[in-house]
N, C-alpha and C positions, 0 to 999 in steps of 0.2 A: 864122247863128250855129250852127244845128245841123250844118251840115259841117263848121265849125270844132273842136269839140264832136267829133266823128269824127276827126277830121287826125289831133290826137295822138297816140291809139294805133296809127294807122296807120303814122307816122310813125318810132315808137318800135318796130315792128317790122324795121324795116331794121335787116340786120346790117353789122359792121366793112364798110366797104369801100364804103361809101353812104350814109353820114352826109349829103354835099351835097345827095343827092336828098330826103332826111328833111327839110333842112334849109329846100332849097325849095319842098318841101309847107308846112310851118309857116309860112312868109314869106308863100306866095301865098293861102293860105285865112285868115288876118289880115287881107291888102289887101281883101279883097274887102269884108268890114262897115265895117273901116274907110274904102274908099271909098262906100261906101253913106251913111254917117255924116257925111261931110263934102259930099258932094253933096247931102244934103238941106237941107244950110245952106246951098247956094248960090242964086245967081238962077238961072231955068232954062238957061239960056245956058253957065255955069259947069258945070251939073250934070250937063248931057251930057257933058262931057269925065271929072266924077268916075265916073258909070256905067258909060261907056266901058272905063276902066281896070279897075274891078271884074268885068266882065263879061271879060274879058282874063285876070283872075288864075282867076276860077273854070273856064275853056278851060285853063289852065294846071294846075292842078288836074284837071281831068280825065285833059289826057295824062301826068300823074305820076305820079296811080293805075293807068294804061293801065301806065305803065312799070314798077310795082311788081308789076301781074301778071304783066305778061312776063318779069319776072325770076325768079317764083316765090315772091313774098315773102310775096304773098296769094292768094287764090281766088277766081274769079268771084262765087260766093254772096257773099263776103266784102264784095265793093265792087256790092252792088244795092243796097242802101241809101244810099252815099255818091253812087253814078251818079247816083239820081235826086233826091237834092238838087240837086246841081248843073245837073241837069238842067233841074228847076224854077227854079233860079238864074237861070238864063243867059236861057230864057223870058221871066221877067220884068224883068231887067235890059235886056235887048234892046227890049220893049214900054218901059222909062221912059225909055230913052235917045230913040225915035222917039217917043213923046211927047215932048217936051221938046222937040224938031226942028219938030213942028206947032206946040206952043204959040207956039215964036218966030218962025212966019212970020208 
């Protein structure tokens, strides 16, 4: 939620001409709670698949912020604090997902 919390301004820093890349920062940092959210209601079986996904949009998320430095949009300082959100994201998405792999053998 806190790099979610972060997306929009980031997002909203894009000028004319990269609205889709704006667009798909807001879409993939959404999926990611939201798959977190609906994996927790599943059996563990199911939940791998929703983690999976999440852990997918926050990699996604990362190379979009990569892209919005490359473009000049922000600054390195600018995305140390979003990096390591997601950093910590994917960490622990990656450990529920292989839990969830042990639990069900």
């Amino acid at each position: 939620m806190s790099f979610l919390a972060l997306s929009g301004p980031l997002a909203a820093r894009a000028p004319r001409g990269h609205g889709e890349l704006a667009d798909q920062l807001r879409r993939a940092a959404l999926s990611v709670p939201l798959n977190i959210a609906e994996g927790s209601g599943k059996p563990e079986r199911d939940a791998r698949r929703f983690y999976a996904i999440a852990r997918g949009s926050a990699l996604e998320c990362a190379a979009i912020i990569d892209a919005f430095e490359a473009l000049g949009l922000v600054t390195a300082q600018e995305l140390v604090e979003p990096r390591e959100l997601l950093e910590r994201t994917v960490s622990m998405l990656t450990k529920m997902a292989l839990s969830e792999v042990n639990l069900g053998k």
